[in-house]
C-alpha positions as CSV (number, residue, x, y, z in Angstrom):
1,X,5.9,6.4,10.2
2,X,8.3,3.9,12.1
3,X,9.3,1.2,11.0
4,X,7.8,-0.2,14.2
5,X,4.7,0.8,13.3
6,X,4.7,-0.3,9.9
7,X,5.8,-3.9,10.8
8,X,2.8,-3.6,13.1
9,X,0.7,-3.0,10.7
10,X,2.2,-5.8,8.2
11,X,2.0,-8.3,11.1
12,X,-1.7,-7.6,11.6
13,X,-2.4,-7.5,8.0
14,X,-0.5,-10.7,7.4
15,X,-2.4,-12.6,10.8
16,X,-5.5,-11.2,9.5
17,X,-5.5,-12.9,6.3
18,X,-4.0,-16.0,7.5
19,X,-7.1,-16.5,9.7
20,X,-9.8,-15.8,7.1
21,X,-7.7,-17.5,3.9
22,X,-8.5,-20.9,6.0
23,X,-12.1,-20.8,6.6
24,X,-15.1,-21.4,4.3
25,X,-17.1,-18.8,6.9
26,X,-18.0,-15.5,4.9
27,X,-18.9,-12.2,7.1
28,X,-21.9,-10.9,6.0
29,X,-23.0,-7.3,6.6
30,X,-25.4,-4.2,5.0
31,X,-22.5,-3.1,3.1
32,X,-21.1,-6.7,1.0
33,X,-21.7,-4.9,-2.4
34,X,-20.3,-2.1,-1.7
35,X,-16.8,-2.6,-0.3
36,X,-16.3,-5.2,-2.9
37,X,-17.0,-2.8,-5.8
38,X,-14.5,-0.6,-4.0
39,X,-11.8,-3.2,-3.4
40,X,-12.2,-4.7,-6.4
41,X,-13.0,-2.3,-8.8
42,X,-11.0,-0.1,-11.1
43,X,-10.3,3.4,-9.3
44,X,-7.5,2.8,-7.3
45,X,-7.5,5.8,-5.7
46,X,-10.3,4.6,-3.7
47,X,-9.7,0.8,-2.6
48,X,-6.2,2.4,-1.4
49,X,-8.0,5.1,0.6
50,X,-10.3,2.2,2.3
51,X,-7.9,-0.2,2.9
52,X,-5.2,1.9,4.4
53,X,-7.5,3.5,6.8
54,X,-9.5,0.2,7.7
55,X,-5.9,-0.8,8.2
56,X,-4.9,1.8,10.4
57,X,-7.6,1.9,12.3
58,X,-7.7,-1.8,13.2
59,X,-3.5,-1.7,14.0
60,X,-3.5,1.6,15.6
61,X,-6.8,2.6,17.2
62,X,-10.3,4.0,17.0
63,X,-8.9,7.7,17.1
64,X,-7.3,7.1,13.6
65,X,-9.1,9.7,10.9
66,X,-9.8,8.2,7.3
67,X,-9.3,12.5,6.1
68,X,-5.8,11.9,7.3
69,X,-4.3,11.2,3.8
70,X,-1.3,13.2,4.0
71,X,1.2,13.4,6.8
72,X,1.2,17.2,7.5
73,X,-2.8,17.0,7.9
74,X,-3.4,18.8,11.0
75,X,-6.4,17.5,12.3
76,X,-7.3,15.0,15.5
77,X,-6.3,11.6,14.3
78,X,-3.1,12.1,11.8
79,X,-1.0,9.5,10.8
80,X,1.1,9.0,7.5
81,X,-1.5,7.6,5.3
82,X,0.5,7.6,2.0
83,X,4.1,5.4,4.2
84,X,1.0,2.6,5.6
85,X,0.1,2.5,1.6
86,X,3.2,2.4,-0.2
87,X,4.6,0.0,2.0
88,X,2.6,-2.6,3.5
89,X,-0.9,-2.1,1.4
90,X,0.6,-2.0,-1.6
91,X,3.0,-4.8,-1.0
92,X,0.5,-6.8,0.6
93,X,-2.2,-6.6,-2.6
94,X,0.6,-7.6,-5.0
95,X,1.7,-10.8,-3.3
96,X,-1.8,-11.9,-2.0
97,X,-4.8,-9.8,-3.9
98,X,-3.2,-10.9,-7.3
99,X,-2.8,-6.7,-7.6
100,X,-6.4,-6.2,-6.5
101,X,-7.9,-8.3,-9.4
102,X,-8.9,-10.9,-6.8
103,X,-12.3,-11.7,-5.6
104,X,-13.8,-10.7,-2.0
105,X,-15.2,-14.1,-2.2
């Protein structure tokens, strides 16, 4: 993945949070419970999964799949799953998700 590409991602991340760390105004949806056992809970596996493909699909387009988890997938939708995660995900949930221990709330 390009380095273009990855600081796109970071910068959208980064906004992102900025505009939601500032409010008091919680999104509510049919599925609250369940992405905050996945983000927050223990199986990493799965939060990075989630996050990196919420994340690509919000940076880089609808056409992203969430199967693509390696780069030589060969399917509609590719996209190097594992670079998005290692770094901006990653980097991102140690400096500001307190290494994912941190409440959704």
């Amino acid at each position: 993945m390009s380095k273009e590409k990855l600081q796109k991602a970071e910068n959208f991340l980064h906004a992102s949070y900025n505009e939601v760390i500032g409010t008091d105004e919680k999104i509510h949806s049919d599925f609250d419970v369940f992405l905050e056992m996945i983000l927050t809970g223990n199986h990493k596996t799965y939060r990075y999964i989630l996050f990196t493909a919420l994340l690509a699909k919000a940076t880089f387009g609808e056409d992203i799949s969430a199967l693509s988890l390696q780069k030589e997938y060969k399917g509609k939708g590719a996209y190097d799953a594992r670079s998005l995660a290692h770094k901006v995900v990653v980097p991102f949930e140690g400096e500001f998700l307190n290494g994912g221990t941190r409440s959704l709330e």
